[in-house]
N, C-alpha and C positions, 0 to 999 in steps of 0.2 A: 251626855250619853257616851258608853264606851265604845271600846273597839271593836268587839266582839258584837254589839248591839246596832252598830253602825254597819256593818259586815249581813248583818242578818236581814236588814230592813233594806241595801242596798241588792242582793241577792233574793229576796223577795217581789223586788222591784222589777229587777231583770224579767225575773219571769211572768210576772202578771201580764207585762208590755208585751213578754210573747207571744203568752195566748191570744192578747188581741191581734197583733202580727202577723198571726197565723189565720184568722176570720177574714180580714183584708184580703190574703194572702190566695182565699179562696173562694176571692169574690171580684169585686170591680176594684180596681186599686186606683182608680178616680187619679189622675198621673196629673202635676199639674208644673211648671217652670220656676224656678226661684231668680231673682236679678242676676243670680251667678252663671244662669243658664244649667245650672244641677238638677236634675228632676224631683220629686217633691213626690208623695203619695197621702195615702191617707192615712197607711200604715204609722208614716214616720210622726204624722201628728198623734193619732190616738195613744203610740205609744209613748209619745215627750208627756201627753195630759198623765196617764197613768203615772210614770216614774214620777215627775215632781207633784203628783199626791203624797206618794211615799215619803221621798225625802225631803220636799218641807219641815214631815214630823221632827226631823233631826235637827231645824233650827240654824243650818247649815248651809248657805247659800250657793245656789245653784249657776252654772254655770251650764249650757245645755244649746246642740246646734240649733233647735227649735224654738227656743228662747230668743226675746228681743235681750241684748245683751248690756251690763251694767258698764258706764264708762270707764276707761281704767282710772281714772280717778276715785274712783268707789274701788275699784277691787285691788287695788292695788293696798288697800290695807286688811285684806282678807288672807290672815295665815293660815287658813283653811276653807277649802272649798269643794264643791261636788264639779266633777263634768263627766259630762253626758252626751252619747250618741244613742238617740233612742230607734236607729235604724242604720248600721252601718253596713254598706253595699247598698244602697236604694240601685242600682243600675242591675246588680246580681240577681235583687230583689226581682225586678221588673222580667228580667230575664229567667226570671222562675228556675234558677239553678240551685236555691236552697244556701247557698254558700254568703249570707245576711245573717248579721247578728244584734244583739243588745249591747252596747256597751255602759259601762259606769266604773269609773273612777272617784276613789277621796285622795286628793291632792293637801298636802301640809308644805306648807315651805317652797312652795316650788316644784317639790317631788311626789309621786302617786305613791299612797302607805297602803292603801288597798285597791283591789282590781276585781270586776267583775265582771265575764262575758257568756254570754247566753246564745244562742242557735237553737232557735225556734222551730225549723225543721227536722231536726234531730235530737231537741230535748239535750244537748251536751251542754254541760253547764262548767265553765271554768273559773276561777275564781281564788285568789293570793291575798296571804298577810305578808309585806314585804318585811316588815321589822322583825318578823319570826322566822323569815325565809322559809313558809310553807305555801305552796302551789298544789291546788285539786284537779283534777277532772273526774265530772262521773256525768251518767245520765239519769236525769228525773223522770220520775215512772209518769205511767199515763196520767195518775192522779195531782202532778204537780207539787206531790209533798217533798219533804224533807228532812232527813234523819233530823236531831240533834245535836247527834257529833258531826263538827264541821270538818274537821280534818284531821278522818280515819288512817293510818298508816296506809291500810292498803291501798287506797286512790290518791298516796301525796305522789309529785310529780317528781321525778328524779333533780339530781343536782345535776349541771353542766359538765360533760363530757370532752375531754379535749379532741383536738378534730385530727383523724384518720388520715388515709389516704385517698377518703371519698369526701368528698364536698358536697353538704347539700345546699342548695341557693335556693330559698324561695323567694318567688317571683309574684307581683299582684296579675291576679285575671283578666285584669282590664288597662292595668297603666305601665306595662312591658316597654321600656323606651332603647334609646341609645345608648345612653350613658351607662343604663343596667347591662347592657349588651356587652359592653365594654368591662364593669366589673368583671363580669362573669369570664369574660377573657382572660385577663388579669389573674384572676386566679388560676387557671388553668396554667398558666405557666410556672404554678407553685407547689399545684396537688397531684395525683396521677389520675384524680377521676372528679371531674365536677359534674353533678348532676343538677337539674332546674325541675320547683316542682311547682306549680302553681296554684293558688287561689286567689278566692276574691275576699274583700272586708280584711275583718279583724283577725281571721281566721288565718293567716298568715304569721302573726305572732304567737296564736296556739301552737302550731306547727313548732316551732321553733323550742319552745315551751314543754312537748310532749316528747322531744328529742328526735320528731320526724324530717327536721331541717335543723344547719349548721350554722347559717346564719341569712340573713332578711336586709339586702341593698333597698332600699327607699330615696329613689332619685326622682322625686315628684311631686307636688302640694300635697300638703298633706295639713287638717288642722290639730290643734290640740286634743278634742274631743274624740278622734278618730283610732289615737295611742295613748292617752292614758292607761286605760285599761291593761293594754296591753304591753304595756310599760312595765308593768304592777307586777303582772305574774311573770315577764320572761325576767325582770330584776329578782324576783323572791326565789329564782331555782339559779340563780349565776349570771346571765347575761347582764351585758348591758347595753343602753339604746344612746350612741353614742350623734348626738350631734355634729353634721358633718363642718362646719363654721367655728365651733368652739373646741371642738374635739372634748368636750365635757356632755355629760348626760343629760339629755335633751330635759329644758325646764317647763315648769306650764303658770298658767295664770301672767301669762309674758304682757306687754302691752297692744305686742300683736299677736293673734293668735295660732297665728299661722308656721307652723314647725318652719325649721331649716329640712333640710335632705338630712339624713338618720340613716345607720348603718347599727343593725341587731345582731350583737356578735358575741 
């Protein structure tokens, strides 16, 4: 299956999961604990069943938070793989602020080659071919279709812009800590204006992505499945998601899954 077909079927995915996302959404969301003490709904299941319907098709093994997970003795010989957050923000979710997304990643090698993120609230749908270095956003219409042309000029996303005298810092909705506090200090004695902008999810990396933020401090757990995605589209317009341990760009299908702290710049 090609790239362009694997892009289509991963972007189809997205949004099937949101529709369902969106019923949950507006109904009992049945909230239930995970061993990690993370909340759990119903949403985040119907929409992991949904997506790996999809991408099964592809033959392609999936990698997915809602997933019992392959040991890395198995995956560790997988040069290509899917991961999946099939509800990122369950807490935003809960908190009925709309700022929850879809994500899906196709990881090769260690690096996300495509990237898909969805927002079911608002129908914005993002989504990257990094090897071509093209980046979309648009929104899908009420009927959930989809041009053809996947990436129209006029909705590619700009290339990386070098930074001003304004700084923008975005900040997560819910995991604002110390050490962020301190970045954001930090730079303050470099720029003549830093600004903080916050959201919750994945949506943080759009931002960045859209050219509405300069760069994205992540001093917090964070797993694999959470930045692929968005790995994908802020690498295809410039950025990069720089691993704060290796100072090389954060990798996935790791043995743990679990990122180091990440700095989007």
């Amino acid at each position: 299956m090609n790239k362009t077909a694997n892009l289509k079927i991963s972007i189809q995915a997205a949004i099937e999961a949101g529709i369902e996302i969106i019923k949950v959404y507006q109904g009992d969301f049945g909230i239930d604990t995970k061993l990690d003490e993370s909340p759990l709904t119903k949403a985040d299941l119907v929409s992991n069943q949904v997506i790996n319907q999809y991408l099964v098709e592809t033959g392609i093994p999936i990698i997915s938070e809602e997933n019992k997970q392959d040991p890395f003795e198995t995956r560790r010989n997988w040069s290509v793989c899917w991961l999946v957050d099939p509800l990122d923000g369950t807490k935003e979710f809960i908190k009925r602020n709309g700022e929850f997304t879809v994500n899906i990643a196709l990881v090769e090698d260690g690096r996300p080659t495509l990237g898909v993120i969805f927002v079911p609230c608002t129908r914005e749908l993002y989504y990257a071919d990094v090897q071509a270095g093209m980046a979309i956003k648009r929104v899908v219409d009420e009927n959930y279709a989809l041009p053809e042309d996947l990436f129209p000029a006029s909705l590619l996303l700009n290339q990386k812009s070098p930074l001003g005298d304004v700084v923008r810092v975005v900040g997560s909705r819910s995991h604002m800590n110390e050490e962020t506090h301190q970045f954001i200090d930090e730079l303050k004695n470099s720029y003549h204006q830093v600004e903080v902008v916050s959201k919750g999810s994945s949506l943080k990396f759009c931002l960045v992505a859209e050219g509405l933020a300069d760069v994205y401090p992540r001093f917090g757990p964070t797993m694999e499945w959470d930045t692929a995605a968005g790995h994908a589209i802020c690498h295809a317009v410039g950025f990069q998601v720089i691993d704060s341990n290796t100072q090389k760009e954060l990798s996935y299908n790791k043995e743990n899954l679990l990122n180091h702290y990440f700095i989007v710049q």
